[in-house]
N, C-alpha and C positions, 0 to 999 in steps of 0.2 A: 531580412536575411534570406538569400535563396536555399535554393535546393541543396547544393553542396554545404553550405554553411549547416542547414538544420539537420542533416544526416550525420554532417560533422561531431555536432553538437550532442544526437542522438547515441554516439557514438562514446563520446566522453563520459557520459551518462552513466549508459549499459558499462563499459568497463570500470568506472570508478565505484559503482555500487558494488559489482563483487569485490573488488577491494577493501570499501568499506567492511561487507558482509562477514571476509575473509580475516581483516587484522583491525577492525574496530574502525573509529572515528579518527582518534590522537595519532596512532602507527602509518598515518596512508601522509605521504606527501606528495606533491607535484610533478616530485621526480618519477614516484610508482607509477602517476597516472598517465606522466608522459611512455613511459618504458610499456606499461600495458596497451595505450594507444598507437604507440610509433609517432604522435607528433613530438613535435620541435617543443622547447619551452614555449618559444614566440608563439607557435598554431598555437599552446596550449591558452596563455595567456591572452589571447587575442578574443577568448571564448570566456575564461575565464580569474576572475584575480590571486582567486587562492581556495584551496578545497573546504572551507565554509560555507562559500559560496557552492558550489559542484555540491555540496551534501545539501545543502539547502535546496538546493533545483531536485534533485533528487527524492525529497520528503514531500517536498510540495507538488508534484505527478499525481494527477488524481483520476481515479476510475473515476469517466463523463458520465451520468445516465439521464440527466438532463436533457441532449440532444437525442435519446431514446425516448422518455416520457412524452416530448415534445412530436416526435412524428409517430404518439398511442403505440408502440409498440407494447408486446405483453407484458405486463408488470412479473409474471412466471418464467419467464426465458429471461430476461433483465436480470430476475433474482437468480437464475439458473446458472449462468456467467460468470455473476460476481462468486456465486458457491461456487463454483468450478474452479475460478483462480485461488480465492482463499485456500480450498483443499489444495491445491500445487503449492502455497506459499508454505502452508503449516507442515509440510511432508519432504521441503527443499530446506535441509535446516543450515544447510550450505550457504541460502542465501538472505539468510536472517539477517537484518541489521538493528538488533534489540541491543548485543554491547555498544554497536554505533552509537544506535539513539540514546543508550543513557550517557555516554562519553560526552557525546554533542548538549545534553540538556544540563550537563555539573559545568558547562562553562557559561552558564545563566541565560539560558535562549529558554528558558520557562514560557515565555508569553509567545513563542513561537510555535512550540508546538500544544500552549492549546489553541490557538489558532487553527491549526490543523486538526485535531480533536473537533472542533465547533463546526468547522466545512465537511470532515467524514459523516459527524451528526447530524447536519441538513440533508448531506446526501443521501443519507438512509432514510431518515424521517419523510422525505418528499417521496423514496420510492414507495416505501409503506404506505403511506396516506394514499398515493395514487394507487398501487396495488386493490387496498380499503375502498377505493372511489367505482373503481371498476369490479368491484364485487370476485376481484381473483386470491385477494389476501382477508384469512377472518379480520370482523373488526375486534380492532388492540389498539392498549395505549401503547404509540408509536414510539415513544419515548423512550420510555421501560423496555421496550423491544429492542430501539435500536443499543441502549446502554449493554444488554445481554450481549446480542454480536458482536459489540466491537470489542466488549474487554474482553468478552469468553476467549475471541480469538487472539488480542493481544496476549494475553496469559499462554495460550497454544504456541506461539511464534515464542513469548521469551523464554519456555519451557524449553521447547523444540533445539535449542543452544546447546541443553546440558545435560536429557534424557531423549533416546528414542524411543518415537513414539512409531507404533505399526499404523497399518493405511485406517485403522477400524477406529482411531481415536478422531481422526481428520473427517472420517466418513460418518460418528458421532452427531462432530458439530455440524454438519450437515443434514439431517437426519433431523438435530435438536429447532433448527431455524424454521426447517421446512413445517414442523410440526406445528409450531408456533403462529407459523403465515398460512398453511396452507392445509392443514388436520391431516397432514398425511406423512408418510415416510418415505 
């Protein structure tokens, strides 16, 4: 795919997710995402068959840290990052897609997403452990650890739907991680 294609693509992406975010999983059709995009049915379908597919490319976009671990960058800035965006994602409750994803898993994609659960798991667990390795994160069972971040935060994002929360709850689980990896606040 070239350049225009994957920009295209990137494009379809970013508008179909606040769609989804916006009116759930079931409520978004082809039509929404052509009208929010400006393409054609055809551009649309040419990229993609139908918005299962579009939410599925969408759920499975993963924050890389691989290709940071991999040229030693800090396991502290790495984590500093991924806190950074977490706190924007739990504090945007605009662009939450928790009714999405339960909409999308009552039509039996179970083993989809934990597939996705088991890749988030790795990717935490190898930043830890490397964190662990280079003596920048205390040693922890990485496990235990990464279970806390992800549900804490999943729990903050499907909360985030149907209470607001001030910047001090986001800045929390921030605070609660750091403490965790790094003995500090």
């Amino acid at each position: 795919m070239g350049n225009k294609g994957t920009k295209t693509k990137e494009k379809i992406l970013k508008q179909a997710y606040r769609l989804f975010a916006e009116k759930g999983f079931k409520a978004v059709t082809m039509t929404d995402i052509c009208e929010k995009t400006g393409l054609s049915r055809g551009g649309l379908y040419r990229y993609y068959s139908g918005t299962e597919q579009i939410f599925s490319d969408i759920l499975s976009e993963e924050y890389v840290i691989a290709d940071r671990i991999e040229r030693k960058e800090s396991a502290s800035v790495i984590l500093e990052d991924m806190l950074d965006a977490i706190k924007s994602e739990i504090m945007d409750k605009e662009l939450s897609l928790s009714l999405a994803i339960y909409e999308y898993a009552s039509l039996g994609n179970g083993d989809f997403f934990t597939e996705i659960n088991n890749r988030a798991k790795k990717r935490w667990i190898s930043l830890l452990d490397y964190g662990i390795e280079t003596n920048e994160f205390k040693a922890a069972d990485t496990e235990q650890i990464t279970d806390l971040i992800l549900y804490y935060y999943q729990g903050l994002r499907m909360w985030s739907r149907v209470i607001s929360f001030d910047e001090q709850v986001a800045e929390n689980y921030v605070k609660t991680v750091k403490q965790l990896l790094l003995g500090s606040c």
